[in-house]
C-alpha positions as CSV (number, residue, x, y, z in Angstrom):
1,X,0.0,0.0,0.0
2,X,1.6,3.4,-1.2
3,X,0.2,6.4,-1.1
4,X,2.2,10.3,0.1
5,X,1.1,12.6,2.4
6,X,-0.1,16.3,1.5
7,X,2.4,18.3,3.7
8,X,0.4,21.4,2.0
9,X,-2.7,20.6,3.2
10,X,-4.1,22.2,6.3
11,X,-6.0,19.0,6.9
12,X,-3.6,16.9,9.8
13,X,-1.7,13.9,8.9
14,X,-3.7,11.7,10.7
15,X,-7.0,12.6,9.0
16,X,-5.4,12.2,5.5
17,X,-4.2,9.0,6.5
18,X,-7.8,7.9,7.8
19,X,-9.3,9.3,4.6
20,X,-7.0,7.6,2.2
21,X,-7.8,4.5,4.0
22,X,-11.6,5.1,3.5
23,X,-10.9,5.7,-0.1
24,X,-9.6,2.3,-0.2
25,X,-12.1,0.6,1.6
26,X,-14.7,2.3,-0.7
27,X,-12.9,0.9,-4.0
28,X,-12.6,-2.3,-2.8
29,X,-9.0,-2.1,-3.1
30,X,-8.9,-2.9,0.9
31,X,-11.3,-5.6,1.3
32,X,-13.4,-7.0,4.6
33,X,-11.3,-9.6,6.8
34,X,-8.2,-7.6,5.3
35,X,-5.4,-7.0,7.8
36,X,-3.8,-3.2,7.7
37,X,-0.1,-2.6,7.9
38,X,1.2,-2.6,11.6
39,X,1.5,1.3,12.5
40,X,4.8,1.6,13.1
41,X,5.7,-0.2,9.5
42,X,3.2,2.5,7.9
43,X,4.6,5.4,9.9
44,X,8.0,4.6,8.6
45,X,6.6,4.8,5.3
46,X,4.9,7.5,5.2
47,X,7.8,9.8,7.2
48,X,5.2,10.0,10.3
49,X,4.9,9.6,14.0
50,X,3.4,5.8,15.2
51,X,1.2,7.9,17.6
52,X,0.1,9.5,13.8
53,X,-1.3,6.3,12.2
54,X,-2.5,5.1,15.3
55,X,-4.6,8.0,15.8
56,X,-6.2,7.4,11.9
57,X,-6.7,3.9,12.6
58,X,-8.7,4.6,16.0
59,X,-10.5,7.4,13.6
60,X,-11.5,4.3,11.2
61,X,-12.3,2.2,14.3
62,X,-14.8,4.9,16.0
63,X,-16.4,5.2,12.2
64,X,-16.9,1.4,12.4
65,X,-15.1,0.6,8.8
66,X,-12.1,-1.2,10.9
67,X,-11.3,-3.6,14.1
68,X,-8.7,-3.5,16.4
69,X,-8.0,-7.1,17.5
70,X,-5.6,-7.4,20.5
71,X,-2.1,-8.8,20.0
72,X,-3.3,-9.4,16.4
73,X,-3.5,-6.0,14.5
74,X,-6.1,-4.0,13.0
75,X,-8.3,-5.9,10.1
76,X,-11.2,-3.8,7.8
77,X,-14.6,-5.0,9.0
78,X,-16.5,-2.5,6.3
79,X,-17.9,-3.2,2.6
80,X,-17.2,-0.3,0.3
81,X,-20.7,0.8,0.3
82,X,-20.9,1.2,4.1
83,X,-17.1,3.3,3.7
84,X,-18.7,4.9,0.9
85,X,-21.8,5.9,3.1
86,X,-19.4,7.8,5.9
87,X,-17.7,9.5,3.0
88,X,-21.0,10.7,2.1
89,X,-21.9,11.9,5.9
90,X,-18.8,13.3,6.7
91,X,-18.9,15.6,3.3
92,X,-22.2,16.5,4.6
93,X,-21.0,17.7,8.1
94,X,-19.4,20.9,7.3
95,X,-22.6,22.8,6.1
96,X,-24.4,21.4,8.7
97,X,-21.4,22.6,11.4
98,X,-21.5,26.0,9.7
99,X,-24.8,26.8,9.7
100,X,-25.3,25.9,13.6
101,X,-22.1,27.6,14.0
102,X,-23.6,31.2,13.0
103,X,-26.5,30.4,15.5
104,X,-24.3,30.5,18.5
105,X,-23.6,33.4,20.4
106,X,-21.3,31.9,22.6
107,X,-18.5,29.1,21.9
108,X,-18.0,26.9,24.5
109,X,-15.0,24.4,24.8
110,X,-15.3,21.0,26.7
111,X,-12.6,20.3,29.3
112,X,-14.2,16.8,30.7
113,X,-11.9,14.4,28.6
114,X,-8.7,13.5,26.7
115,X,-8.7,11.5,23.5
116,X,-11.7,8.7,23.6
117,X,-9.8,5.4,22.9
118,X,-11.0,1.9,22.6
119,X,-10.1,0.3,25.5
120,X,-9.7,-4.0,25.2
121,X,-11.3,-6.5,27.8
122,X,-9.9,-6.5,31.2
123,X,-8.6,-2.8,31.0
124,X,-8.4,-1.4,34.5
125,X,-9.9,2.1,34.5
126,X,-7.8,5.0,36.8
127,X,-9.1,7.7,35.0
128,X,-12.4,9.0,36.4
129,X,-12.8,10.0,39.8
130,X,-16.3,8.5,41.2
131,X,-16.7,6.7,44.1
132,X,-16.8,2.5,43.6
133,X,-20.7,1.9,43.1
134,X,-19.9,-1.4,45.2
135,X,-19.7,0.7,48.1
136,X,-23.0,1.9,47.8
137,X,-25.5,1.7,50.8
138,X,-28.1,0.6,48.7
139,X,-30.1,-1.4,51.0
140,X,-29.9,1.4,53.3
141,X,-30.8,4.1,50.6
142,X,-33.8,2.0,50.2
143,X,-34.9,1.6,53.5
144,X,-34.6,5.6,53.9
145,X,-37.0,6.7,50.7
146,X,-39.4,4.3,51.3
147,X,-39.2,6.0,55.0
148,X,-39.4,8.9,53.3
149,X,-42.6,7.7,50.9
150,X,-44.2,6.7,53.8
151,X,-43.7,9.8,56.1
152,X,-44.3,12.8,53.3
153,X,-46.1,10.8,51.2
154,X,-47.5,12.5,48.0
155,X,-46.0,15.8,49.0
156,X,-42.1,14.3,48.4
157,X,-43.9,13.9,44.7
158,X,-44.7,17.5,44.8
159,X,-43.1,20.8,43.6
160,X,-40.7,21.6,45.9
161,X,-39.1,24.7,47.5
162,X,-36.9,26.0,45.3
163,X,-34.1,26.9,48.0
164,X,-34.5,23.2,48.6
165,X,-36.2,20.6,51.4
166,X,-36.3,22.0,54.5
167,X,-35.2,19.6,56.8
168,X,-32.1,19.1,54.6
169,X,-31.4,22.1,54.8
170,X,-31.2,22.3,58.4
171,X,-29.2,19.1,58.8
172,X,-26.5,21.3,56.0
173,X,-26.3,23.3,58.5
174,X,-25.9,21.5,61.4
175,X,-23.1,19.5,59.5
176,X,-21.5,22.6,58.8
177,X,-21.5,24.1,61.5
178,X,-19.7,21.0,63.2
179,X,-17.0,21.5,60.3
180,X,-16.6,25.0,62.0
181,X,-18.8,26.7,59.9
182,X,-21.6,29.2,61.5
183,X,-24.0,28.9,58.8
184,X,-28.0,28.9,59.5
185,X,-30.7,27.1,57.4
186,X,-31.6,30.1,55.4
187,X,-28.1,30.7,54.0
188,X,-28.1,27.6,52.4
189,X,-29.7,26.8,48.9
190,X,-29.8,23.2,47.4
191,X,-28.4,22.8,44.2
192,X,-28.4,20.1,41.6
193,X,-25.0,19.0,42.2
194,X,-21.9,21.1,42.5
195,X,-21.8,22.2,38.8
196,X,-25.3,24.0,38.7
197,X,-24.0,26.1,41.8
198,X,-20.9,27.2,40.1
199,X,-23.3,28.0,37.0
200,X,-26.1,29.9,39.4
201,X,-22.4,31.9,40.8
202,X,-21.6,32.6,37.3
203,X,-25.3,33.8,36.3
204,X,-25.0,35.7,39.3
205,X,-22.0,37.3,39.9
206,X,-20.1,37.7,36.6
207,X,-21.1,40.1,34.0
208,X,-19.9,41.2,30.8
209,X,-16.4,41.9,30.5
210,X,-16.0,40.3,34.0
211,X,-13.1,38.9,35.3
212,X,-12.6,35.5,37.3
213,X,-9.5,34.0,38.6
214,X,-9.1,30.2,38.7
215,X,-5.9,28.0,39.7
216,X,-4.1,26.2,36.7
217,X,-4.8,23.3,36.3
218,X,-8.5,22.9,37.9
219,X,-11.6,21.3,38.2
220,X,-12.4,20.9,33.8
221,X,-16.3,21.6,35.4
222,X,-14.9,25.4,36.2
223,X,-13.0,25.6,33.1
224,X,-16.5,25.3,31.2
225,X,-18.7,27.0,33.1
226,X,-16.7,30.2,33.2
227,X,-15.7,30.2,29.6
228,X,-17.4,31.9,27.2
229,X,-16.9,35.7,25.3
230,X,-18.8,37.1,27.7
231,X,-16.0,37.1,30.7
232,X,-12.2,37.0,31.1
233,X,-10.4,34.2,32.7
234,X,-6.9,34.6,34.8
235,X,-5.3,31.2,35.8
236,X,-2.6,31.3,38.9
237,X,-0.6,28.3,39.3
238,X,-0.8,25.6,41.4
239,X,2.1,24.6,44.0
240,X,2.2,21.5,46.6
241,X,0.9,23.8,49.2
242,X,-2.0,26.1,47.2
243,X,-1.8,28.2,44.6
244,X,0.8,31.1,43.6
245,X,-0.9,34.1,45.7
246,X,2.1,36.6,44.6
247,X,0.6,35.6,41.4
248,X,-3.1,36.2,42.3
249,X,-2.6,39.4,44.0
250,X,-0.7,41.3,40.8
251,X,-3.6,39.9,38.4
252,X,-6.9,41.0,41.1
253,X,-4.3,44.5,41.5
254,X,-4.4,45.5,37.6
255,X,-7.8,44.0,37.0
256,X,-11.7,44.3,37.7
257,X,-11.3,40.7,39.3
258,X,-15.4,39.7,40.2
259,X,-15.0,36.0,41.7
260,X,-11.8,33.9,42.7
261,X,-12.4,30.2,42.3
262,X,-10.5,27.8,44.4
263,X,-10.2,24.1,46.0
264,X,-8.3,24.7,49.1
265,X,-9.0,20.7,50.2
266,X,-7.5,18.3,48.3
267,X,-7.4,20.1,44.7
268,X,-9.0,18.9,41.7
269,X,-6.7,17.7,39.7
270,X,-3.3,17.9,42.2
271,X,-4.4,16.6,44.6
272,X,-2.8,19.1,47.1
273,X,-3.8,21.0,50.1
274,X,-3.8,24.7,50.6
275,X,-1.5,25.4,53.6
276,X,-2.8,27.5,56.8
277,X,-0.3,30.6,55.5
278,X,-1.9,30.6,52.3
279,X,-5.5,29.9,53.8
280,X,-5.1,33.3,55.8
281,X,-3.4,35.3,52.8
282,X,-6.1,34.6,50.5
283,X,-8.6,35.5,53.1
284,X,-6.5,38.7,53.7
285,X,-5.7,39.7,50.2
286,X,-10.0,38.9,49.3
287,X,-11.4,40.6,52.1
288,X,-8.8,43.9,51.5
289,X,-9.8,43.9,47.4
290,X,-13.2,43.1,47.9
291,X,-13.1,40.3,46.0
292,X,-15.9,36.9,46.7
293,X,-13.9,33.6,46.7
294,X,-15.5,30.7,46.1
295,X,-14.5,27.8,48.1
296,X,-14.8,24.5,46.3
297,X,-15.4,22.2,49.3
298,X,-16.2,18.8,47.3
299,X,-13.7,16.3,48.5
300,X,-13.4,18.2,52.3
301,X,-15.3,14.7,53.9
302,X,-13.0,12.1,52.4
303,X,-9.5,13.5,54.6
304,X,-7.6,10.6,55.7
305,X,-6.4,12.8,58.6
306,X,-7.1,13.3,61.9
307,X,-6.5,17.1,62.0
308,X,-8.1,18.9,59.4
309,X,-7.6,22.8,58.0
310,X,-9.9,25.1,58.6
311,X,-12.2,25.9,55.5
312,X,-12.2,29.5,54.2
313,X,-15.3,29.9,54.8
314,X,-14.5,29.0,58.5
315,X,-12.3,31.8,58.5
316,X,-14.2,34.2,56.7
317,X,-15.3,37.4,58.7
318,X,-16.3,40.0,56.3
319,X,-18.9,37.7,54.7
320,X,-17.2,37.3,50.9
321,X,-17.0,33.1,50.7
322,X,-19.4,31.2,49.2
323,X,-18.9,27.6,49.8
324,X,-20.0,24.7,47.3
325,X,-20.6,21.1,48.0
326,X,-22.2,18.0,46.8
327,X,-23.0,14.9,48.1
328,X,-22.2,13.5,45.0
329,X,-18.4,12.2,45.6
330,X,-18.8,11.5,49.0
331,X,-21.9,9.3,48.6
332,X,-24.3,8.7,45.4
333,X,-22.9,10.1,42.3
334,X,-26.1,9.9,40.2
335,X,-28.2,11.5,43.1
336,X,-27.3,15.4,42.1
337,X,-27.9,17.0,44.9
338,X,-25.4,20.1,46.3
339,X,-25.3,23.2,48.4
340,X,-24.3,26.8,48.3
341,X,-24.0,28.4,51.9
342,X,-23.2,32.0,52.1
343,X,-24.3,35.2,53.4
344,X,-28.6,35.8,53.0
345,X,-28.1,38.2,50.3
346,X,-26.4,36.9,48.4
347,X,-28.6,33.1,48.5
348,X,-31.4,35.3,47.7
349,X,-30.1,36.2,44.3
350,X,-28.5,32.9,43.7
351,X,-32.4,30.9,44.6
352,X,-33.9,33.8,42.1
353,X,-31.3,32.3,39.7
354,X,-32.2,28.8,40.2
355,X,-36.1,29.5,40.1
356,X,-35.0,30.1,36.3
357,X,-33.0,27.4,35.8
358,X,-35.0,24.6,36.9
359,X,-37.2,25.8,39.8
360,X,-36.2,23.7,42.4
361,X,-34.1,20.2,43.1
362,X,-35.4,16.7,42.8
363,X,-37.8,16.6,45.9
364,X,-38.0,12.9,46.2
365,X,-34.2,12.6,46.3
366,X,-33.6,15.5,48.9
367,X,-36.5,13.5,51.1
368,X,-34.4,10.2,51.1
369,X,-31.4,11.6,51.4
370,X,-32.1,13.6,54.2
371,X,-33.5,10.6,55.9
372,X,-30.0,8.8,54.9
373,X,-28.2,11.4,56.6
374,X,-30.6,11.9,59.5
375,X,-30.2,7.9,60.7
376,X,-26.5,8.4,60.6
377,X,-25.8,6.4,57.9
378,X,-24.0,8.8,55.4
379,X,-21.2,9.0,58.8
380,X,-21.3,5.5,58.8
381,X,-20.2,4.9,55.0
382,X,-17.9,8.0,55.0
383,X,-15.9,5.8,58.0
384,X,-16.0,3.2,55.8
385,X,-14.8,4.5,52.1
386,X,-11.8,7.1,54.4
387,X,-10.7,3.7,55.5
388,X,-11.1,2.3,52.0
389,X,-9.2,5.0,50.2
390,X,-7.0,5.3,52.0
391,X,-5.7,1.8,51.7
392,X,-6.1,2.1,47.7
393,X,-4.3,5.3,47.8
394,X,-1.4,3.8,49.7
395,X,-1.6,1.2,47.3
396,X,-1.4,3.2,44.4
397,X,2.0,4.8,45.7
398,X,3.7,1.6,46.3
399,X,3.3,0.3,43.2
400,X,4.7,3.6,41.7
401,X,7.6,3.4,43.7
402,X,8.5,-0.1,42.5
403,X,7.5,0.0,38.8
404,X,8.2,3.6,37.7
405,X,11.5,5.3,37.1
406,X,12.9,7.7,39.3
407,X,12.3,10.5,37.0
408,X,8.4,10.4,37.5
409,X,7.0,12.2,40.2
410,X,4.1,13.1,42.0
411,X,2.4,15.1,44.9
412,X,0.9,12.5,47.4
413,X,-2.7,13.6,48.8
414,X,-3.9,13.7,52.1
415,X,-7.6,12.9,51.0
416,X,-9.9,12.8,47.8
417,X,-9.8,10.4,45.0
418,X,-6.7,10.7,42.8
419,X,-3.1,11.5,42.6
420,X,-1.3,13.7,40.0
421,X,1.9,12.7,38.1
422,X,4.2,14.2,36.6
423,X,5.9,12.4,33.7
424,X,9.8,13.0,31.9
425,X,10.5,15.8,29.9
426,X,9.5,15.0,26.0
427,X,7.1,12.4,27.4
428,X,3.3,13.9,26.2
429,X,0.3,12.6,28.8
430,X,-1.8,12.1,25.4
431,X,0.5,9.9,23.4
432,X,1.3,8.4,26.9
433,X,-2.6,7.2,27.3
434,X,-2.5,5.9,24.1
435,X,0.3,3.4,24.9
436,X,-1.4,3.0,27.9
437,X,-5.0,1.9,26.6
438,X,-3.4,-0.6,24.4
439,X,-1.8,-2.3,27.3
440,X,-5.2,-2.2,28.8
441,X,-4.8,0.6,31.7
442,X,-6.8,4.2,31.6
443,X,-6.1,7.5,33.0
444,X,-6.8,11.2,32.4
445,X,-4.7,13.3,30.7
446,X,-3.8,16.9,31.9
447,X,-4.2,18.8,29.7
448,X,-8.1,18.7,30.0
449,X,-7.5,20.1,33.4
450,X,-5.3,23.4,32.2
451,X,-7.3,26.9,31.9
452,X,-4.2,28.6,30.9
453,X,-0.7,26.8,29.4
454,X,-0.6,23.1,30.0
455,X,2.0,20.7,31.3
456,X,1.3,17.5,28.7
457,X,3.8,15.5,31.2
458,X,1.3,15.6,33.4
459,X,-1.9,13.2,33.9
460,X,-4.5,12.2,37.0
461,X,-4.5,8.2,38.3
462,X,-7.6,7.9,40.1
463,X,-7.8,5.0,43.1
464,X,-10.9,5.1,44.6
465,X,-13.0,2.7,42.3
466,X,-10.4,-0.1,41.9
467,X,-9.0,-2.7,44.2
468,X,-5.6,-2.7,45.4
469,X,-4.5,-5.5,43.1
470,X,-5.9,-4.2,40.1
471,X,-4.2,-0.8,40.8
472,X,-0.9,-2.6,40.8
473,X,-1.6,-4.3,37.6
474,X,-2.6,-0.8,36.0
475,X,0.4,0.6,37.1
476,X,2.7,-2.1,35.8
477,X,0.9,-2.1,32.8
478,X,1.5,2.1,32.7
479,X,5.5,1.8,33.3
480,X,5.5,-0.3,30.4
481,X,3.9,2.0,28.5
482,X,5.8,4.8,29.9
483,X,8.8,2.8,28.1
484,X,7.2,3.0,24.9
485,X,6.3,6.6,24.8
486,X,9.9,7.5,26.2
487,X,11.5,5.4,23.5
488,X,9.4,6.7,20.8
489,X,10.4,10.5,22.1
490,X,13.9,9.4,21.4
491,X,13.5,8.6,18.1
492,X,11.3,11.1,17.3
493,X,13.8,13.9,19.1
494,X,16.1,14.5,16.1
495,X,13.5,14.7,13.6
496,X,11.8,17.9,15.6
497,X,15.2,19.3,15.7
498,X,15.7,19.1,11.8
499,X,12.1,20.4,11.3
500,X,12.9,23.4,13.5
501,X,9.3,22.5,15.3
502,X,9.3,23.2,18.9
503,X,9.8,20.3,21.8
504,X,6.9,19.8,23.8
């Protein structure tokens, strides 16, 4: 099979490669049950990266004309009318994408995930950070809605308040005030799930021409939600102990700065926890500028210590943190139920907000769960799953201590559901997982988790939802791959220098 490359042609390599394939497939040159040339043979060829042809074949794979068959190679599985079919659609797509593309007045970018691979049987997943649905109180949940059922009967089926059930919101916060927290029932609004709050805060708080400041990397959910034309976005970065607040306080000193986003307990994606220093210099530098922060309190339940940090909001005494929650990672994923607690004024504006949105939270779910909580059972399973975690997560750096070289590193969290590593120089997180999926072990890339310049060396290994031996296995299977990738970067190295394109 011969064919060259358009080096002219703004269209990427990868997608000419995938194209010429389907051309072939359509002529019946390449016919079904036909194997296609391994990819590092047809990189060689055609003067390309592996990673290159690799990413056409998964192309052809996702557009069903070929099959990826483990340890074997990659056979065509299409007739040349079904190939000739997709050539059809995708000449079709354009017009469509432009006309809905001059309907939109904002563009939005998606931060939730890295390249979408097929993964083989018996791949062990480390990439998304959910709690193990085997650890589920599900008998228990039970128990508590039909409790529920029985107690409010038709009215849990009812229209509910929009700032949210009642009684939930009184146990919010009585739990939050335990945390340290003086919060009363009526500055706290139920939301579903962490993301609608930060979108109600955005609605809310940031206008036109607006300014936010976020860490870098973060929580992909933040990225989107305050993206858009209609605001600016400063990133400060993120250190072991919290973000770079010489850093913060130059950007909110030059600019109309409206919110400042932040994860002070065990950050989404790092893993790391803001120091007490930097707790109290935030709070300083906020309360001085005027400034709201919002605390992201998501992962504050599953610490693994004894002694806990203060939350902002703890510390806060001129009334400018909001803090967001959800019982979603510390319990019941799929239930979507969260909080905002803040000052009254400003939950006033934030439940008018919601009232627009959606008018109020699933009533049926806030009734059980509240019920869940009130018979001590959500303390009970958050004993549990610490314990749990805790174990995986010790796990998890064991077995990258024994199987990875000494040149990978990474920051080692006192709680939540994931670690973040940093990989060799020359060594990109997205050709990385590639290797990786192949070998049968998945993980998130970070450059999904960057509002401002990426690190590609870096990528998130989640724990929580895999057993101890499996997360040994994934690893393994990862430092193999890690091989790969860092031999490839070799041979690719002198190529990029010739070609005067930039190292990355």
């Amino acid at each position: 099979m011969r064919f060259k490359l358009d080096k002219s042609s703004p269209l990427p390599a990868y997608r000419q490669i995938a194209g010429r394939l389907r051309e072939l497939i359509a002529a019946g040159v390449l016919v079904e049950g036909e194997r296609l040339p391994p990819s590092r043979a047809l990189a060689k060829s055609l003067g390309v990266n592996r990673i290159t042809v690799q990413s056409a074949y998964e192309l052809l794979d996702r557009d069903g004309l070929v099959e990826a068959q483990v340890g074997r190679g990659t056979y065509v599985r299409a007739t040349p009318a079904i190939a000739s079919a997709t050539m059809e659609v995708t000449a079709e797509k354009p017009a469509s994408s432009q006309f809905w593309a001059s309907q939109f007045v904002e563009h939005f970018d998606s931060h939730w995930s890295g390249p979408r691979l097929r993964a083989p049987e018996g791949t062990v997943y480390l990439d998304y950070a959910l709690p193990p649905a085997d650890l589920f109180l599900v008998d228990q949940f039970r128990r508590a809605l039909n409790s529920a059922l029985k107690e409010h009967g038709a009215e849990a089926l009812q229209m509910g308040a929009s700032d949210g059930f009642p009684p939930l919101r009184e146990y919010i916060a009585m739990h939050m005030t335990r945390m340290g927290i003086s919060c009363r029932p009526d500055e706290v609004l139920i939301t579903n799930g962490c993301q609608q709050g930060l979108d109600l805060v955005r609605r809310v708080l940031v206008g036109h021409d607006d300014s936010v400041v976020v860490e870098n990397p973060t929580y992909p959910g933040a990225i989107n939600v305050f993206s858009g034309s209609r605001l600016r976005r400063f990133t400060v970065p993120m250190t072991e102990s919290g973000p770079d607040l010489h850093a913060l306080e130059s950007i909110i000193s030059q600019n109309k700065v409206k919110l400042i986003y932040t994860i002070p307990n065990f950050h989404n994606p790092t893993g790391a926890t803001m120091s007490m220093e930097k707790r109290e210099r935030l709070i300083e530098i906020a309360g001085r500028q005027r400034v709201p922060i919002v605390e992201d309190g998501t992962y504050v339940e599953l610490s693994y210590e004894d002694h806990a940090l203060p939350s902002l909001k703890a510390m806060d005494e001129d009334g400018i943190v909001l803090y967001l929650s959800s019982f979603s990672k510390v319990n019941f994923p799929g239930i979507r139920v969260g909080w905002i607690a803040g000052p009254r004024a400003a939950i006033e504006q934030l439940e008018a907000a919601k009232r627009t949105s959606d008018i109020h939270t699933d009533l049926l779910a806030q009734t059980g769960l509240y019920e869940f909580c009130r018979r001590g059972l959500l303390d009970q399973h958050l004993k549990r799953v610490r314990r749990v975690y805790m174990e995986r997560r010790d796990a998890m750096i064991e077995a990258l201590k024994r199987h990875l070289p000494p040149s990978v590193s990474w920051i080692t969290p006192a709680g939540g559901l994931a670690l973040w590593v940093t990989a060799p120089d020359g060594v990109d997180s997205e050709n990385l997982l590639r290797a990786a999926v192949s070998r049968g072990v998945a993980f998130s890339c970070g450059k999904g988790f960057y509002s401002g310049p990426p690190d590609p060396r870096t990528f998130r290994l989640c724990f929580a939802a895999a057993e101890p031996e499996d997360i040994t296995r994934g690893v393994m299977r990862l430092a193999r791959a890690l091989e790969e990738t860092m031999a490839e970067s070799r041979e690719t190295e002198p190529e990029r220098a010739l070609s005067g394109r930039p190292m990355v």
